[in-house]
C-alpha positions in Angstrom: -1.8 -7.0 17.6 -5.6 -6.0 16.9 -6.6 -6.1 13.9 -10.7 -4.8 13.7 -12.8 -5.2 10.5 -14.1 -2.0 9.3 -17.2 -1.9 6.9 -16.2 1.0 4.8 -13.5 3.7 4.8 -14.9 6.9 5.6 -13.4 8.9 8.0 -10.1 10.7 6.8 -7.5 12.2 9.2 -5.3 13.8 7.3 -1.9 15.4 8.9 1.3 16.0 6.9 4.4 15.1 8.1 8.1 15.3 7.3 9.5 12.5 5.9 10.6 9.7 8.6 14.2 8.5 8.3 15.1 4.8 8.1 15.2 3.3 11.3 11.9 1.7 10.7 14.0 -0.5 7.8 16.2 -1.1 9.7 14.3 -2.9 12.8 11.8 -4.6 10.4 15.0 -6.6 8.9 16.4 -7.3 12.4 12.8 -8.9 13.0 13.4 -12.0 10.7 15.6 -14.2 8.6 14.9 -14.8 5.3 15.3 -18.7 4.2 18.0 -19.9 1.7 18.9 -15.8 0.9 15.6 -15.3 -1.0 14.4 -11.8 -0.7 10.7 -10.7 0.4 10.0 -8.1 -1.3 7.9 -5.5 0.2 8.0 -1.9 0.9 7.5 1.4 2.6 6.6 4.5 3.2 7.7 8.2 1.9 11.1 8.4 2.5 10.9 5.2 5.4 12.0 3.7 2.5 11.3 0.0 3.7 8.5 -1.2 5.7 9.5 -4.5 5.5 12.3 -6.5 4.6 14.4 -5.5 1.9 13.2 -2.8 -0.8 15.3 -2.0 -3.2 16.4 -5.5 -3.5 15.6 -5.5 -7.4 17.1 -9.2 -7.6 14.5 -11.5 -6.4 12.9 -12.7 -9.9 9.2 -13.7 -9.5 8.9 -17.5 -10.0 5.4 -18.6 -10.5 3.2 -16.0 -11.2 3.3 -12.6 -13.8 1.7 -9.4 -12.8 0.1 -6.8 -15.2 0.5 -3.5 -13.2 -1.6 -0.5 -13.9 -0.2 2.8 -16.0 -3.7 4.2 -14.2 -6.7 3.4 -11.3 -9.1 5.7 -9.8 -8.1 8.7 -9.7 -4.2 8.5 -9.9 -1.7 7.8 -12.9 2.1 6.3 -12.7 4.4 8.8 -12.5 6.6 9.7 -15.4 10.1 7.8 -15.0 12.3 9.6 -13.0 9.5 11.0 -11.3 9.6 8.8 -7.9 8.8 9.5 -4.2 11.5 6.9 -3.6 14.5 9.3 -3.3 15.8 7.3 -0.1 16.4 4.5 -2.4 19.8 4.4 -4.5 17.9 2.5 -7.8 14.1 2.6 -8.3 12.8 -0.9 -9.9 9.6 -0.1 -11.9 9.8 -3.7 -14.4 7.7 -6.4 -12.1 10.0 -9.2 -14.6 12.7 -7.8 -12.3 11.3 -8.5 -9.3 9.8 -6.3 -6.6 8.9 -2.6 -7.9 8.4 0.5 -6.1 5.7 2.4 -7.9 4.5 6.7 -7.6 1.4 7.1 -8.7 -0.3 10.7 -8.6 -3.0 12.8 -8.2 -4.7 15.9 -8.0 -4.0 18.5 -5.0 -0.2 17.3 -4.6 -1.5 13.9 -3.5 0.6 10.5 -4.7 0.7 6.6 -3.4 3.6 4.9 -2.8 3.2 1.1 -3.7 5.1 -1.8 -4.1 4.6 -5.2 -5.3 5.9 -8.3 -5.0 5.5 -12.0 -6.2 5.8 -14.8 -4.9 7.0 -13.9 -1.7 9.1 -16.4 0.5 8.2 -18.4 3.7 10.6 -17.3 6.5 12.1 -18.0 9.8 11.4 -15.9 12.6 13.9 -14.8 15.0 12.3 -17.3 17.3 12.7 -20.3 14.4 9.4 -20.5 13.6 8.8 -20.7 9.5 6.2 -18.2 8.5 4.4 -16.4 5.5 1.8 -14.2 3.9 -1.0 -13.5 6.2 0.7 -14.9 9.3 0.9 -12.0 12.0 4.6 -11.8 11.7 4.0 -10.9 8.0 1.9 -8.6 8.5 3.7 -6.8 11.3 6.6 -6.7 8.9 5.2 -5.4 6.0 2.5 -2.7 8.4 5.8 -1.7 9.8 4.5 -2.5 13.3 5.8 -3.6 16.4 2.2 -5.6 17.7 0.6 -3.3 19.2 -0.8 -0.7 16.8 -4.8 -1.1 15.9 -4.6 -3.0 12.4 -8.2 -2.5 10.9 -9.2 -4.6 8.2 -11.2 -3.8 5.1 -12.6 -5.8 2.0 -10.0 -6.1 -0.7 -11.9 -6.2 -4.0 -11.9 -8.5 -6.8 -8.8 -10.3 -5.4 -10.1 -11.2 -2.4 -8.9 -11.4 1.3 -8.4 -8.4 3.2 -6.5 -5.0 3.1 -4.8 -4.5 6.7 -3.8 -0.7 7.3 -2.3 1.0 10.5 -1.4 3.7 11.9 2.2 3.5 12.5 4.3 6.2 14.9 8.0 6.4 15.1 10.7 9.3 15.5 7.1 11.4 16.8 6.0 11.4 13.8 2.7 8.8 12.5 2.0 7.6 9.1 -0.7 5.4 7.8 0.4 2.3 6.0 -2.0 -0.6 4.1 -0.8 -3.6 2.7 -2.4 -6.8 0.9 -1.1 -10.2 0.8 -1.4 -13.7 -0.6 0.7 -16.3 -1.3 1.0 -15.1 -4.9 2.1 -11.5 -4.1 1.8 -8.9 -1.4 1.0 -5.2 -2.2 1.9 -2.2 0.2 0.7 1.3 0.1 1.5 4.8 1.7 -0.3 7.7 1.0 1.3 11.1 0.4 0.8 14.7 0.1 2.8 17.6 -1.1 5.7 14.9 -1.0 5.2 14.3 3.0 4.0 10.4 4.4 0.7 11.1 6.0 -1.9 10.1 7.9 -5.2 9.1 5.9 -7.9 6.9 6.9 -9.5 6.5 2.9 -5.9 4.6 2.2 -7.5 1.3 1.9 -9.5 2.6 -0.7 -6.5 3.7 -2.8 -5.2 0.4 -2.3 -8.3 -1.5 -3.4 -9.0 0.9 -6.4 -5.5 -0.2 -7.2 -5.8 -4.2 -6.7 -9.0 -4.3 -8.6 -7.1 -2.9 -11.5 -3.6 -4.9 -11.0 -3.5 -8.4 -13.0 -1.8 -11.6 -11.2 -1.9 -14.4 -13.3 0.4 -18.1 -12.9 3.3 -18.1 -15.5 2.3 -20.3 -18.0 4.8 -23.5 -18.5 
């Protein structure tokens, strides 16, 4: 897996593409086991539905941290409920109390992101046994939606801190850029969209930071 730092995020290759089916979910599950039946929470990709290991779990109830998600940042606003590019999943969790959401945001020109948050995401066990977490490369292959050997480019992640890793991920002939951010408080995924279509697009890590530098993650008080 490379993963190259990048100093800004200029340079934007954008090509539509129909929305991928969801064999992606299902090899990114087969790629770990999650300890004592907790559920990592993380995300996807228009229509993918999963890029990692179980969206639309809606049950795993964050722990030790709260999260103040954002109606609005740069230039998108939430969606309206019942306004979702998640139509491949049967219940759409917007309530971070819940656990994991799966947010639309839109903009302008037909464009939307497709993010999802979760806290306080689990250690796990590899298929091999070992016992990972956020920011190992196991993680992050799980929640890019890679298989190792995609470029992963890195890019500053804002007020939070640590980095925003995005790749661009083919499967079914079709490719897709995904970005995701992690910590051991939550991890954040993002896929861009246009005219309702996954996509390709290089200024993704700048959605994704306009949106962390607006999202709130704060320890639950005792």
């Amino acid at each position: 897996m490379t993963n190259n730092a990048a100093d800004n995020d200029n340079g934007i290759a954008l090509t539509p593409i129909s929305v991928p089916d969801s064999a992606t979910r299902d090899r990114a599950k087969r790629r770990r086991k999650i300890l004592a039946g907790v559920v990592a929470a993380v995300v996807v990709v228009g229509g993918i539905t999963a890029w990692v290991v179980s969206a639309n779990s809606g049950d795993s109830k964050p722990t030790k941290h709260t999260a103040v998600i954002p109606k609005a940042f740069g230039a998108y606003t939430e969606a309206k409920d019942g306004d979702t590019e998640w139509t491949a999943l049967s219940s759409v969790n917007t309530d971070i109390s819940k656990g994991e959401v799966n947010l639309t945001y839109r903009a302008a020109g037909g464009r939307a992101a497709m993010v999802v948050v979760s806290l306080d995401p689990p250690n796990f066990t590899t298929d091999e046994g070992t016992n990972e977490g956020p920011g190992s490369d196991s993680m992050t292959s799980s929640l890019l939606g890679t298989d190792g050997s995609e470029k992963i480019t890195g890019y500053p992640a804002g007020k939070l801190g640590g980095t925003i890793q995005c790749a661009d991920v083919t499967g079914a002939g079709r490719t897709i850029t995904r970005c995701a951010w992690q910590s051991k408080a939550a991890t954040v995924t993002l896929a861009p969209v246009l005219n309702h279509h996954t996509l390709v697009d290089h200024n993704a890590a700048g959605v994704l930071r306009d949106f962390l530098n607006t999202l709130k993650i704060e320890p639950k008080s005792k």
